[in-house]
C-alpha positions in Angstrom: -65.8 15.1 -14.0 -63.6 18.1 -13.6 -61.6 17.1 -10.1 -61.4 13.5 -12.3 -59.7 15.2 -14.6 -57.8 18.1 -12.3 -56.5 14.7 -10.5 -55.2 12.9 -13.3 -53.3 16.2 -14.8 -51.9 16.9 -11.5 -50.8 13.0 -11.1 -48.8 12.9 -14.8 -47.4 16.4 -14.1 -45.9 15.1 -11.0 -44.5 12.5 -13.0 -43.1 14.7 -15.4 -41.5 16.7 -13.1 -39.5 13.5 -11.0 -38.3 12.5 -14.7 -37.3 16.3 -15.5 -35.1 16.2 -12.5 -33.9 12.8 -12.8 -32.7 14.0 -16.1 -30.9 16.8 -14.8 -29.2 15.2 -11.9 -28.2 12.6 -15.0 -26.4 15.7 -16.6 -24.9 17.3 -14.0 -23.1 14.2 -12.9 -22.2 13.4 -16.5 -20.8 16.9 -16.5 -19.2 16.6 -13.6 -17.2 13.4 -14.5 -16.2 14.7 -17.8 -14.6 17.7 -15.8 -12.8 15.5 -13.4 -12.1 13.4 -16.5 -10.2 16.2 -18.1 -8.8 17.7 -15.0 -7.5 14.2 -14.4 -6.1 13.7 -18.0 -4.7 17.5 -17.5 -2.9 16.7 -14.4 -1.5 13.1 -15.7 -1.1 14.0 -18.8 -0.3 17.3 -19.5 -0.1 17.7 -23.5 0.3 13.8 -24.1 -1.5 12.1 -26.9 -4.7 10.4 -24.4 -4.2 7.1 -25.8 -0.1 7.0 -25.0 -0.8 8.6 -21.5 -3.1 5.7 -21.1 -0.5 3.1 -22.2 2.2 4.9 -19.7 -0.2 4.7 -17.2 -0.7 1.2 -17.4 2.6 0.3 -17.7 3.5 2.2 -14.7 0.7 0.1 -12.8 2.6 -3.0 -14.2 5.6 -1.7 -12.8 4.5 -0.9 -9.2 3.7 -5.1 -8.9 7.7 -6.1 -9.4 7.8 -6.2 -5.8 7.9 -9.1 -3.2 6.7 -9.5 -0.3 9.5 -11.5 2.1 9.1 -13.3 5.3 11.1 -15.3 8.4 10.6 -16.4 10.9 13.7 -15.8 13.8 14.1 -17.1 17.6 16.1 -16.4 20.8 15.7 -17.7 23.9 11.8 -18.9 23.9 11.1 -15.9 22.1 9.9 -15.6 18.5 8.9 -13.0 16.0 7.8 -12.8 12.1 9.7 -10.3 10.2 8.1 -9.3 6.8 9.0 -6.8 4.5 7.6 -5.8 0.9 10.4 -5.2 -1.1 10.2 -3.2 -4.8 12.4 -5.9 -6.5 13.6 -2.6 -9.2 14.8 -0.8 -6.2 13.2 2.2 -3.4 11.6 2.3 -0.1 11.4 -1.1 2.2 8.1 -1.2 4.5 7.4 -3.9 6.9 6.6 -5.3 10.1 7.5 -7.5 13.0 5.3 -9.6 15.0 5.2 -12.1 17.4 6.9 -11.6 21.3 8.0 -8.3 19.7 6.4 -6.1 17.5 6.9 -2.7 15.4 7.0 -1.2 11.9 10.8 -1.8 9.5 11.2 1.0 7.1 14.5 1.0 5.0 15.7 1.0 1.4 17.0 -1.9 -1.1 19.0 -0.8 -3.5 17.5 -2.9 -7.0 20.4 -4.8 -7.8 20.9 -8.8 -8.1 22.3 -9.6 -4.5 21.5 -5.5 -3.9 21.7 -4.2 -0.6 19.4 -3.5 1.9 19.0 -1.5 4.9 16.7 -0.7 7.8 15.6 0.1 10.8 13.2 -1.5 13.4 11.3 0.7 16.1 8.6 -1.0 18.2 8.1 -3.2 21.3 9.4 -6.0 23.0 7.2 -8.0 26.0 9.8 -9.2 28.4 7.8 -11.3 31.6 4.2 -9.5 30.7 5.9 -6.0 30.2 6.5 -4.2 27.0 10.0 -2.4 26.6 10.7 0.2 23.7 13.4 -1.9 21.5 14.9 -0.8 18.1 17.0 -2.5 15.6 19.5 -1.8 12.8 19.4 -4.6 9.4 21.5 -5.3 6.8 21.5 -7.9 4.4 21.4 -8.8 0.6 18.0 -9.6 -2.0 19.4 -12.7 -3.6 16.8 -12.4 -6.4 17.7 -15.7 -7.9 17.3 -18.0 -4.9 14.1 -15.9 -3.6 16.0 -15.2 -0.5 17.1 -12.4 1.8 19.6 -12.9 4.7 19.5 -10.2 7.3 22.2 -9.3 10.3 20.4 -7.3 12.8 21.4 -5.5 16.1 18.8 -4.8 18.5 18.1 -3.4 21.6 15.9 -2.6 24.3 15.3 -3.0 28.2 18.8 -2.9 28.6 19.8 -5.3 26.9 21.6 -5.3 23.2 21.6 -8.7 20.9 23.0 -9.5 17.0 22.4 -12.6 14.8 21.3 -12.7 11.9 17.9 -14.6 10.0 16.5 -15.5 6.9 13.3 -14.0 4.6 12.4 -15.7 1.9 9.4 -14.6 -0.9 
């Protein structure tokens, strides 16, 4: 009767003890996210009411999706690419890629305005007959916000060989 009852203490203080440190792992992460809480809200927020640093928060996360993504298509000579660029409609930094018989990354800058400028640069690759040659690029165009369009002039070159025309992206 006593190991019956050694075994059944022994069984519920195990118990006790998993839900004891379930418990405290419970209130160390609840401490831990109120302290990255308020180093978060420190950081962001400085001195600012919580409930108008949450508002400017969210409005800046509104802000951040007036941009477009913009895309074309452009060919020379049985050669093709895709040219897109995301484009932050209010103005900044222009990302983007090419693809297709030549590829790379576009970096630039638009400057926010109604038919606003942009500007940019390609660096990347070009397969001419199975090889790939280093080619770069200068753009400039216009955002024609209005008519969801963006006409580029380019001048490339690579293996040699320079080239200018001009395409169209649209969004």
């Amino acid at each position: 009767m006593a190991k019956e009852a050694a075994a059944v203490a022994t069984k519920s203080a195990g118990g006790c003890a998993k839900t004891f440190l379930i418990v405290v792992f419970i209130l160390i992460a609840v401490i831990f996210g109120f302290n990255f809480g308020f180093g978060y809200y420190g950081g962001s927020c400085g001195d600012e009411p919580i409930f108008e640093c949450i508002d400017r928060i969210m409005k800046d996360i509104d802000d951040e999706k007036n941009a477009v993504t913009a895309s074309g298509p452009y060919s020379y000579k049985g050669n093709s690419i895709t040219m897109t660029l995301d484009i932050p409609l209010d103005g900044g930094e222009v990302e983007g890629k090419v693809t297709g018989d030549c590829s790379g990354r576009v970096t630039g800058s638009f400057d926010g305005k109604e038919n606003g400028v942009l500007s940019g640069n390609f660096n990347g690759s070009c397969s001419v007959f199975f090889v790939n040659v280093p080619a770069k690029a200068t753009l400039s165009g216009t955002v024609i916000q209005k008519a969801k369009s963006v006409p580029i002039g380019f001048q490339g070159s690579g293996g040699g060989f320079t080239h200018s025309d001009s395409m169209t992206l649209s969004y």
